[in-house]
C-alpha positions in Angstrom: 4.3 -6.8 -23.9 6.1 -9.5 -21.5 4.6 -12.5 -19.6 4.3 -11.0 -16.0 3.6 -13.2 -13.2 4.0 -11.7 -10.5 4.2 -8.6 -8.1 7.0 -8.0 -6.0 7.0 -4.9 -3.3 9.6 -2.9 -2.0 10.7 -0.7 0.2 13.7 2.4 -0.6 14.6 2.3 3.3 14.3 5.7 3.1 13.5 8.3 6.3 10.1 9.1 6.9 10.7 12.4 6.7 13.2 12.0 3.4 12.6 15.1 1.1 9.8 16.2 2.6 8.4 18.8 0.8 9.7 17.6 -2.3 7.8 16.4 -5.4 7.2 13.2 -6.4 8.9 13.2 -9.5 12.4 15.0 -8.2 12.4 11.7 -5.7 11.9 9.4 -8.1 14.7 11.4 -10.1 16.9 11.0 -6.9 15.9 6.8 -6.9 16.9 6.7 -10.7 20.2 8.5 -10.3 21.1 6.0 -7.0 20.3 3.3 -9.6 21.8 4.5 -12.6 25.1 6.2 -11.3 25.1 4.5 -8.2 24.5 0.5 -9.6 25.8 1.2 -13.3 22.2 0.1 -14.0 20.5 1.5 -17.5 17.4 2.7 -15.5 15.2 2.9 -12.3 15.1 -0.4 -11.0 11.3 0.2 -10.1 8.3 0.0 -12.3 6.1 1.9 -9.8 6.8 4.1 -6.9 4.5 5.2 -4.3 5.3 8.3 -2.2 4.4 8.8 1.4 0.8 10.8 0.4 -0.2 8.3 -1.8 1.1 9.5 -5.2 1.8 6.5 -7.6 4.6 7.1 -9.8 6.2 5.8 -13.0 9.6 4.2 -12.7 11.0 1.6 -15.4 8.4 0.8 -18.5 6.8 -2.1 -18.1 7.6 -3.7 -21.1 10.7 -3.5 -19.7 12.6 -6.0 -17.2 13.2 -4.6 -14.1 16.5 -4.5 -12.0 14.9 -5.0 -8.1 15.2 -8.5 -7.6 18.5 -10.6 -8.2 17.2 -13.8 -10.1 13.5 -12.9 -9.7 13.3 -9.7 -12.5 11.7 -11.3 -15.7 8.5 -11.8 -15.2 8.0 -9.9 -12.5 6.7 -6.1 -11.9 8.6 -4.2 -9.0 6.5 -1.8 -6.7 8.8 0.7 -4.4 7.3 2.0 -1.0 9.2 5.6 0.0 9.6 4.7 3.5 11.2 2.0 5.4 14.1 2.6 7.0 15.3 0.2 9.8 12.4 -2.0 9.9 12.3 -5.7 9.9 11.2 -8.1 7.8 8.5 -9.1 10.7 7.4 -5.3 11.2 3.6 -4.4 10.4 3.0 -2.7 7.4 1.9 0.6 9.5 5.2 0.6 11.4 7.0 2.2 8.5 3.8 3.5 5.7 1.2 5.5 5.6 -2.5 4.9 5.2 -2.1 6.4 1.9 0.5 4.0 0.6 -1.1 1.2 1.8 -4.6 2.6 -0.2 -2.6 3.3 -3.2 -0.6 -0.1 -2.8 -3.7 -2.1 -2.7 -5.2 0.1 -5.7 -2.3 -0.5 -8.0 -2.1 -4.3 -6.8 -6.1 -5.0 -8.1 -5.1 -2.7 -10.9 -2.8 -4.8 -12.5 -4.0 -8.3 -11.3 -6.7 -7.5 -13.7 -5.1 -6.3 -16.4 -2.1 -9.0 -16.1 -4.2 -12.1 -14.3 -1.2 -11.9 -12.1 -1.8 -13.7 -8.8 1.3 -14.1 -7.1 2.4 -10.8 -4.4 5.6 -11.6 -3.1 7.9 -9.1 -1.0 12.0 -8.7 -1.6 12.6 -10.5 1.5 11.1 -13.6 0.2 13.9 -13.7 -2.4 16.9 -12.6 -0.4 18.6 -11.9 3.2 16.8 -8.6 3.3 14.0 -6.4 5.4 12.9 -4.8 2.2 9.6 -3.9 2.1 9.6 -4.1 6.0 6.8 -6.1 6.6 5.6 -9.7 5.0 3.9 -9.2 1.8 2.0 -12.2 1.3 0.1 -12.0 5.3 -0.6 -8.2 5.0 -1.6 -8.9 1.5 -4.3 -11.7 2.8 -5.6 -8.8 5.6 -7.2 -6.7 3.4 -9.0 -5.1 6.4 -5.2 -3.9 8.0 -5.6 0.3 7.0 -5.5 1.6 10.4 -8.5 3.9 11.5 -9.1 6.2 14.4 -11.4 4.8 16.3 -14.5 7.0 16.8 -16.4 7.3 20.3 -20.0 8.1 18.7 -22.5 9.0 22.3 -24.8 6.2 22.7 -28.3 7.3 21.7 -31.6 4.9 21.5 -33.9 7.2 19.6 -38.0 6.3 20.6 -39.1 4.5 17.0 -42.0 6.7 15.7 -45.4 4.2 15.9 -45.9 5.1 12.2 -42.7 2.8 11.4 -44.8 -0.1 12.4 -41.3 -1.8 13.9 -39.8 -2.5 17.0 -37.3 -0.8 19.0 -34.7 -3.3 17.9 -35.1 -2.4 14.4 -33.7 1.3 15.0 -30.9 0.3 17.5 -29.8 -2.2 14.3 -30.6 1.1 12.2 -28.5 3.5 14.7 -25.6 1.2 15.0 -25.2 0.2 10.9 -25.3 3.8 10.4 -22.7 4.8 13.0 -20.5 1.9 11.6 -20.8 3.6 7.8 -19.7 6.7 9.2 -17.0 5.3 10.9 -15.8 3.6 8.6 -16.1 6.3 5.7 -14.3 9.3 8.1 -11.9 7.1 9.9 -10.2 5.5 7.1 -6.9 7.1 5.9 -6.1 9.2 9.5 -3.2 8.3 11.4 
């Protein structure tokens, strides 16, 4: 296998709405053929691809250089958002992704950070006059909190604390509002 270093996203400035209803696999298909007919290139440029649902997909081996970065391709694993078109390298990640990606992003980032001890996340834009991914890698990648959650509007209730709990009333409100904050948290994530 090859030294990797480092983790660089991307975007394929793609519609939102590009091939809906398609599988995974014939975009990726559609990516390769831009690459390889399109560029002259041997292969996907991509290592990994992640579709607007959350689907991760194969591109290029690993042990493979990639072809996604001018200059910055050995060493280096390329990540490929579907999504992106006409943002700006300043835009916030949830401008042009989904939920989904971003879970699936973040998943496949830890996953190999562990298995390569990779700690640099860069974005294409770092590397060249570009908006590619659309947002700034390195500042959403330090928020780890940034998946975007519907806020829910629980009804305020202060249940009487039974006198066999021994406690005090502000032991259930802390109860009550921990609990409502799980649930939250649990059935908010991943909605637009």
């Amino acid at each position: 296998m090859r030294p990797i270093n480092e983790i660089i996203v991307h975007c394929t400035a793609t519609r939102a709405g590009w091939w809906n209803g398609k599988r995974t696999s014939e975009k990726v298909a559609e990516i390769k053929r831009w690459h390889v007919h399109g560029r002259g290139w041997s292969d996907i440029g991509y290592h990994y691809l992640i579709d607007r649902d959350g689907t991760v997909a194969n591109g290029r081996a690993l042990e493979k250089i990639g072809a996604h970065v001018a200059g910055h391709n050995t060493g280096t694993i390329g990540i490929s958002l579907f999504g992106g078109h006409g943002s700006a390298e300043t835009d916030m990640f949830h401008e042009h992704f989904t939920p989904a990606q971003e879970a699936a992003l973040r998943k496949l980032i830890a996953d190999l950070r562990k298995r390569f001890g990779i700690i640099k996340i860069t974005g294409h834009n770092q590397y060249a006059a570009k908006a590619c991914p659309g947002f700034n890698v390195p500042d959403w990648f330090r928020n780890q909190n940034t998946i975007k959650t519907i806020p829910i509007d629980f009804p305020h209730v202060e249940p009487e604390l039974p006198k066999s709990w021994g406690g005090d009333q502000n032991t259930v409100k802390s109860f009550w509002a921990c609990l409502f904050a799980a649930i939250a948290a649990i059935f908010g994530k991943g909605k637009a």
